[in-house]
C-alpha positions in Angstrom: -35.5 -55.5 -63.7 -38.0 -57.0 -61.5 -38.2 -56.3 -57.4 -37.0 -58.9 -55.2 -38.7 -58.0 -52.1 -36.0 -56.8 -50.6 -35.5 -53.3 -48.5 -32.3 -51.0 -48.9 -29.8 -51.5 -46.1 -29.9 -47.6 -45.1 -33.0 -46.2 -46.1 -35.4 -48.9 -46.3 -36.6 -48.1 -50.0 -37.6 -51.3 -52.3 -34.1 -52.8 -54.0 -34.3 -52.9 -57.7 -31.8 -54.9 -59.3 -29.3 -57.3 -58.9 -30.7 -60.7 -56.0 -27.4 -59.9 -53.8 -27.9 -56.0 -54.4 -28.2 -54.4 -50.7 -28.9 -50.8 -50.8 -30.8 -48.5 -53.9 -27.7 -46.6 -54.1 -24.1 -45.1 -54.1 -25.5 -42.7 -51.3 -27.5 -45.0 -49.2 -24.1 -47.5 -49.5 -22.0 -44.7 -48.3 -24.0 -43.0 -45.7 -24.5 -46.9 -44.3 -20.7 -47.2 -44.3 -20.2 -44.0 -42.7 -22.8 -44.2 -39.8 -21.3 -47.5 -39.2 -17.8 -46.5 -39.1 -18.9 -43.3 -36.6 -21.0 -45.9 -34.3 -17.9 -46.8 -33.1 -16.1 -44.9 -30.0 -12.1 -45.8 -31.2 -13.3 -44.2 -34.8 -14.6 -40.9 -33.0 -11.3 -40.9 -31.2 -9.2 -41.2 -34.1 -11.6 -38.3 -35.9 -10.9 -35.8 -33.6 -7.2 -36.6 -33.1 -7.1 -36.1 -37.0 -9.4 -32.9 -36.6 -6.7 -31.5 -34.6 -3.8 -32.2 -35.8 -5.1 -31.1 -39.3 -6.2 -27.7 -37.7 -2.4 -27.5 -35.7 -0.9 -27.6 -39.3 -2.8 -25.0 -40.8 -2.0 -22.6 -38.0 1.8 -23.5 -38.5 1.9 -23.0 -42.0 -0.1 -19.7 -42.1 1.9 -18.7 -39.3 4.9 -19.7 -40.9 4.5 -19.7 -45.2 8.2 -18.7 -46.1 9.8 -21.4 -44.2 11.3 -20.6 -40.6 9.5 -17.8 -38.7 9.3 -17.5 -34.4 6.4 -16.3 -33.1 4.9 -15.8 -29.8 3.5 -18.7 -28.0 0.5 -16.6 -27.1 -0.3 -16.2 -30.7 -1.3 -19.9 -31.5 -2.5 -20.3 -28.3 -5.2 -17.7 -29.4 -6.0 -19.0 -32.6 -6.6 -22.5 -30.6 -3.6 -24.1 -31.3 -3.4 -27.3 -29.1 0.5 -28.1 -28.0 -0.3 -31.3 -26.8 -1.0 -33.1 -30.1 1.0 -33.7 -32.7 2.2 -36.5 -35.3 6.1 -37.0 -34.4 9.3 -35.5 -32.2 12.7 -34.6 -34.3 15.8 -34.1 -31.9 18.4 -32.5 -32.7 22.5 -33.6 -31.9 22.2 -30.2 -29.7 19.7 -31.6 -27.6 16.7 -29.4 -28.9 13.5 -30.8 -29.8 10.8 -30.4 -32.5 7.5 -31.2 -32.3 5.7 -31.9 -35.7 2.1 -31.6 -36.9 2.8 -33.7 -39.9 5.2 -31.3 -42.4 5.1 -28.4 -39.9 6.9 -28.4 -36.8 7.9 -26.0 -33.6 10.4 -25.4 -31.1 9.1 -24.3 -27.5 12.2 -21.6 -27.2 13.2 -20.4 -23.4 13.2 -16.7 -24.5 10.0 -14.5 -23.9 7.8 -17.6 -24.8 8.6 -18.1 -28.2 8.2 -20.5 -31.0 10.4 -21.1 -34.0 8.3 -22.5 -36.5 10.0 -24.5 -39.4 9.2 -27.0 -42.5 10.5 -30.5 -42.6 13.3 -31.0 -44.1 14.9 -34.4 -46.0 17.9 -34.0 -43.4 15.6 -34.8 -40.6 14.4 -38.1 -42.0 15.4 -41.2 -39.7 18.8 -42.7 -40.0 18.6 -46.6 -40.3 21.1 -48.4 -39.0 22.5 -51.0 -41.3 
């Protein structure tokens, strides 16, 4: 195929191929898209919030592998556990509260700083009301 002149989007290299064609390749589309999508400040937000939560989970389900397990608050605390993000809240009808990092979730218990760590389970999915 002949060159058109043109420049690739991301790197600047000479465009052989297609007229409407606007990068040389997979990589140069991709690392265009992503520098793009990073440029903005909401996307960096949204990246870290992820980076954390994703990082809260794995310390809940190493913590807890077999299902429920308490552990000390001080323990995720020191492997950098951050309590104040996470994905969504399951109350109980006793009044107690979970906190969930997306499967894996906790329960802040008054005793010696402790936390029960548990696994969602289909019981705690959302009643609708019909």
């Amino acid at each position: 195929m002949e060159k058109n002149g043109k420049k690739c989007g991301h790197c600047q290299a000479s465009i052989i191929g297609r007229a409407d064609k606007r990068f040389c390749s997979s990589q140069c589309r991709t690392g265009f898209a992503n520098a793009h999508r990073l440029s903005d400040q909401g996307e960096l937000l949204i990246k870290e919030v992820n980076m954390v939560l994703r990082h809260n989970r794995q310390l809940l389900k190493k913590a807890s592998p077999h299902g429920k397990t308490t552990v000390r608050r001080q323990v995720l605390e020191l492997a950098g556990f951050n309590f104040r993000y996470f994905t969504h809240v399951y109350r109980t009808k006793q009044g107690n509260t979970y906190h969930f990092c997306y499967d894996y979730g906790y329960l802040l218990l008054p005793q010696e700083d402790k936390v029960l760590i548990v696994n969602w389970q289909q019981y705690m999915q959302p009643q609708e009301n019909i």
